[in-house]
C-alpha positions as MATLAB code, in Angstrom:
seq = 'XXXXXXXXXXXXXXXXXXXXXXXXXXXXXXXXXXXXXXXXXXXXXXXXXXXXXXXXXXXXXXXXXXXXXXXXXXXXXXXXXXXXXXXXXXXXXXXXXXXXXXXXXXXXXXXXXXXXXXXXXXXXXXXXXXXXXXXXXXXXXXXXXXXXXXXXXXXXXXXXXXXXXXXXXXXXXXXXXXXXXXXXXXXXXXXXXXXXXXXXXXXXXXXXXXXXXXXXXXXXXXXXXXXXXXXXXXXXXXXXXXXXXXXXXXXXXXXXXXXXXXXXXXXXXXXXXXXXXX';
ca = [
     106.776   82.423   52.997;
     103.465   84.479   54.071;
     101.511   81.644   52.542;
     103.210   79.766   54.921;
     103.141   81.262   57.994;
      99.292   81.754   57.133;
      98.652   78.429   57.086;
     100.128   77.190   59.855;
      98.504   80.365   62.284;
      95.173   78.588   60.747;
      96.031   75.185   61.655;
      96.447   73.889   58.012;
      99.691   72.624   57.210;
     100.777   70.149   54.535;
     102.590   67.419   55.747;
     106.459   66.754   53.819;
     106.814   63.387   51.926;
     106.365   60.742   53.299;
     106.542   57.112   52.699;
     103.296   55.164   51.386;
     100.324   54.546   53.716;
      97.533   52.111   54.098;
      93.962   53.940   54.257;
      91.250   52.759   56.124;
      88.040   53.182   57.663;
      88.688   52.515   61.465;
      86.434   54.322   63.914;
      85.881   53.610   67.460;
      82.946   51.631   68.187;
      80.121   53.503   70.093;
      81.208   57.170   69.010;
      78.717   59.178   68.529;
      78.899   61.821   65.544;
      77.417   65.382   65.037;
      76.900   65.866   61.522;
      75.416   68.404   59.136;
      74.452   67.609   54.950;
      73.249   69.939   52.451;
      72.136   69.403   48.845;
      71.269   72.319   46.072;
      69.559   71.143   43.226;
      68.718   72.008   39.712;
      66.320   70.314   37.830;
      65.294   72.219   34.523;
      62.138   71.221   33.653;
      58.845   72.591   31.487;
      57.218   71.746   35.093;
      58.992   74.917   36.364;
      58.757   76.751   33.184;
      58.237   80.193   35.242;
      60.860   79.245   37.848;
      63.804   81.259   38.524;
      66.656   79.493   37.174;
      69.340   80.881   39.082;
      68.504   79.764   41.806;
      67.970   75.836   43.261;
      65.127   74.310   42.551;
      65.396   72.532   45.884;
      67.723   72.441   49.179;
      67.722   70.521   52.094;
      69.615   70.944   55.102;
      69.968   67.665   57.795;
      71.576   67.530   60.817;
      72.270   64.316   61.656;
      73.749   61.969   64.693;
      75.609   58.863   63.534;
      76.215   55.996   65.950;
      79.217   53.678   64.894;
      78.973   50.059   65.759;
      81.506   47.512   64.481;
      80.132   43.660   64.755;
      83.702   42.270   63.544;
      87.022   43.705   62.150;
      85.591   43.392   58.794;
      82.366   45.267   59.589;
      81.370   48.442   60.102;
      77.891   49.958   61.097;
      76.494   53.511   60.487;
      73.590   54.557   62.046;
      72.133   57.976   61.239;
      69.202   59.493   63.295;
      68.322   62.890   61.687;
      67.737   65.291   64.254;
      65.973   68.001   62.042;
      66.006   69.217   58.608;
      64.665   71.565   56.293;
      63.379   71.794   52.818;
      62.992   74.696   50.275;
      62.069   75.658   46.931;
      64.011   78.865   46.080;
      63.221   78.293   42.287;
      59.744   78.214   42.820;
      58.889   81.473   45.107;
      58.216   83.548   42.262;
      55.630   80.792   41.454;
      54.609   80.163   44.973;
      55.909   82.564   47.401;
      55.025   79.787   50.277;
      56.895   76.387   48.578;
      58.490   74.628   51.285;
      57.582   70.988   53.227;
      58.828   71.787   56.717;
      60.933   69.659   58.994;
      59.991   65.834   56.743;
      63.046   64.735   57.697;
      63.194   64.462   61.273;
      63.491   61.054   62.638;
      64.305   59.271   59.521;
      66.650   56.462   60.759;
      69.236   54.475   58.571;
      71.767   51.764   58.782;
      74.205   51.832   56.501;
      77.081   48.734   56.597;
      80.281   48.961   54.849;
      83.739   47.104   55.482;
      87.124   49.077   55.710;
      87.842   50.111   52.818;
      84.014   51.702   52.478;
      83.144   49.246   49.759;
      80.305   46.774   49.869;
      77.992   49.480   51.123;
      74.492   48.613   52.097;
      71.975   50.884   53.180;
      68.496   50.890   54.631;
      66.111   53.286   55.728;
      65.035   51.577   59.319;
      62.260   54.220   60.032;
      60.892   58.165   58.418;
      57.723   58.908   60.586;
      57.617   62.508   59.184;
      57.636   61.222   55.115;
      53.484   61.187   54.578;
      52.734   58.590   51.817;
      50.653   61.096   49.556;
      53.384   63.888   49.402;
      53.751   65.586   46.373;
      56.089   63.714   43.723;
      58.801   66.622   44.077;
      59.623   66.410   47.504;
      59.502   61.948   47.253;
      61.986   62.366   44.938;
      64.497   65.030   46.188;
      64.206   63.035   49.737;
      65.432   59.665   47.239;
      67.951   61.797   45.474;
      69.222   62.565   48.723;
      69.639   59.028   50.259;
      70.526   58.196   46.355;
      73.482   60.789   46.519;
      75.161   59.517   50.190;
      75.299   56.068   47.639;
      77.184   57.442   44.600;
      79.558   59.232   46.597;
      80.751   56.859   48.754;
      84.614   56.847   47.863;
      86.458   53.616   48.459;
      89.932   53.562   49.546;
      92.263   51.333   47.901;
      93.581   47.885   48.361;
      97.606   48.508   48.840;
      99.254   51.483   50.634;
      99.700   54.522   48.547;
     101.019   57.822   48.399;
     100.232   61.218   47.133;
      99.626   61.241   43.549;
      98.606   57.910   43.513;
      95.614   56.977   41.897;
      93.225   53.399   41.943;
      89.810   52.592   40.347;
      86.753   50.829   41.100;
      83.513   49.804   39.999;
      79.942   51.162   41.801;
      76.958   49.285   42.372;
      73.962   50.005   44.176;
      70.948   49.020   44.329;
      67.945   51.214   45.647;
      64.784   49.810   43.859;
      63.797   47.601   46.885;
      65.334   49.339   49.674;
      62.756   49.769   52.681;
      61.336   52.913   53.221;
      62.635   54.289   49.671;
      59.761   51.939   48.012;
      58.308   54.073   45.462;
      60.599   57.438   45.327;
      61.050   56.732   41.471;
      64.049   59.133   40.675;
      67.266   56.508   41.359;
      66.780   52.756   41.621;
      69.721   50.828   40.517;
      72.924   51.077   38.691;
      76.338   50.546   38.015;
      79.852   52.915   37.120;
      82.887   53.645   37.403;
      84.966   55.739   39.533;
      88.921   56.889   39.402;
      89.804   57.890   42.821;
      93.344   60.266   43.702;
      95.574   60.352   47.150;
      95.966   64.100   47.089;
      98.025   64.626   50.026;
      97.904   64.865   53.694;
      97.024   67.847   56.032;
      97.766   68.776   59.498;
      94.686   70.400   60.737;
      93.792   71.362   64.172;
      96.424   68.039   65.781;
      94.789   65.520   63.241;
      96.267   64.064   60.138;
      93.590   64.547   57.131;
      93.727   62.659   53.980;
      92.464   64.592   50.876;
      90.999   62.181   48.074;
      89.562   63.557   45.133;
      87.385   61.417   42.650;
      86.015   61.351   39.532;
      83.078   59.214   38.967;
      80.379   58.369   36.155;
      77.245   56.036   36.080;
      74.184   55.187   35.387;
      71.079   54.385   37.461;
      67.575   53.519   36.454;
      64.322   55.011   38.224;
      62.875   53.468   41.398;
      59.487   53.708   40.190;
      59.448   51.476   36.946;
      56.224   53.525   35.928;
      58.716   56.279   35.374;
      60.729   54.507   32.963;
      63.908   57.175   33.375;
      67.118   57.027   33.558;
      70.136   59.367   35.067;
      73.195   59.432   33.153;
      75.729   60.721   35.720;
      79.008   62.315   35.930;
      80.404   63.375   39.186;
      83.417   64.910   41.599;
      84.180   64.139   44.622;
      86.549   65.605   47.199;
      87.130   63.207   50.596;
      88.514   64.193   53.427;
      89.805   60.907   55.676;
      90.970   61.753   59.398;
      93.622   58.714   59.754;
      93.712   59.028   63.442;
      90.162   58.742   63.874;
      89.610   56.147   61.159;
      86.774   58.174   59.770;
      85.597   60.576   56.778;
      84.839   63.753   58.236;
      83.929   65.641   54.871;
      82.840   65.310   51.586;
      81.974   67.746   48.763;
      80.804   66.219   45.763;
      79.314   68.218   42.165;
      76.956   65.683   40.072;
      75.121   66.390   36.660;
      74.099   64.628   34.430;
      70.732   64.541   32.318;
      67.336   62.441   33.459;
      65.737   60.754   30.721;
      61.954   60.414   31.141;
      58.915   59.899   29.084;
      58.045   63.626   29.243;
      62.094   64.296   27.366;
      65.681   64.588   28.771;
      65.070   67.092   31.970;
      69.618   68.384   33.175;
      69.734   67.287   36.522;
      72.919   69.618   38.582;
      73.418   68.661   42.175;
      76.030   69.960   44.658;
      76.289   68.250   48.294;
      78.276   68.123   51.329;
      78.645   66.426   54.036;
      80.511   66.957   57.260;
      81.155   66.536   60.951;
      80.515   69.327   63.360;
];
């Protein structure tokens, strides 16, 4: 009972059974969306052989505005104008107590187009007028792994109304090797997997209905640099949270490992990343 009564003073409230629902991606065309993203990563590595391993090896911090335009019913549009952003190198301050690339994301623009049930995604990077051509391979490839990452966790909703408990599958494909403005990142290019997605229930929070989908998700993607001649074997998890009012996603956490096969030997690869509206 105090469990209860706590989570309704908060705002969060489970909602009672109910009968099976169709989810979709709806959102209003022309709404304009505050968001923030952060990514920690680990990358173990005889590179950083003196880095402190307890800590990332990089984060980055965006925040971003996203600009919803839908062509057609079966169309939606995402674009995503990142407002400012920060890198760091927490691993490496012991090495070099001033690692950091300052604000490289600012301005990066990209469109991404998926239909309704966030499938088919496609996404390009329109413009980044901060990314310098000779940066340092690090930093090209955690800005990839972070495009890379909004790619492999894209959750898609499934085909027939369900309730919670219910589970559906699907296949991932993406394709990253020739996508302007990542030209050249060489940590993700292309791949393919598999994901098992779950209806967990649905919360009242703050007067909006929220979806929880949780997903489990494993693939494998080649380098975009074919010099590199890697590969990341990756398993993931996902948990979605779906506002069915709005029609939108309005968070995502998602925890991916998985080792990164090189020339140089196999180099674990841990990731954790979220994503959500402010």
């Amino acid at each position: 009972m105090l469990l209860v009564a706590l989570a309704q003073a908060s705002g969060l409230r489970p909602v009672a059974a109910q009968d099976a629902i169709l989810l979709r991606l709806n959102p209003a065309a022309g709404q304009v969306i505050r968001m923030r993203a952060d990514m920690d990563a680990w990358l173990r590595t005889p590179l950083f052989a003196g880095a402190d391993t307890t800590q990332p090896t990089a984060q980055v911090t965006s925040f971003i505005t996203r600009i919803i335009t839908s062509p057609d019913a079966q169309q939606i549009e995402l674009t995503d104008h990142t407002d400012s952003s920060t890198f760091d190198f927490p691993a490496m301050r012991g090495m070099m107590p001033a690692a950091g690339s300052g604000d490289l994301l600012r301005g990066m623009r990209t469109m991404s187009r998926l239909d309704p049930r966030a499938r088919s995604v496609a996404t390009m990077v329109v413009e980044a007028p901060n990314l310098p051509t000779g940066m340092p391979a690090l930093i090209r490839g955690v800005q990839g792994l972070t495009v890379a990452i909004a790619r492999l966790t894209t959750v898609s909703l499934p085909e027939q109304p369900v309730r919670p408990g219910d589970t559906w599958t699907d296949s991932l494909t993406f394709d990253l090797a020739n996508v302007p403005g990542l030209t050249g990142v060489g940590v993700v290019g292309a791949g393919t997997g598999q994901a098992t997605m779950r209806f967990e229930r649905i919360e009242h929070r703050f007067g909006a209905r929220i979806a929880v989908i949780t997903a489990v998700a494993t693939a494998n993607a080649g380098a975009g640099d074919a010099a590199q001649a890697a590969t990341l074997n990756i398993s993931a998890t996902s948990t979605v949270d779906l506002d069915l009012d709005a029609g939108r996603f309005v968070r995502s956490e998602t925890l991916l490992a998985g080792p990164l096969v090189t020339r140089l030997g196999v180099i674990p690869v841990r990731v954790r990343a979220t994503l959500r509206t402010l």
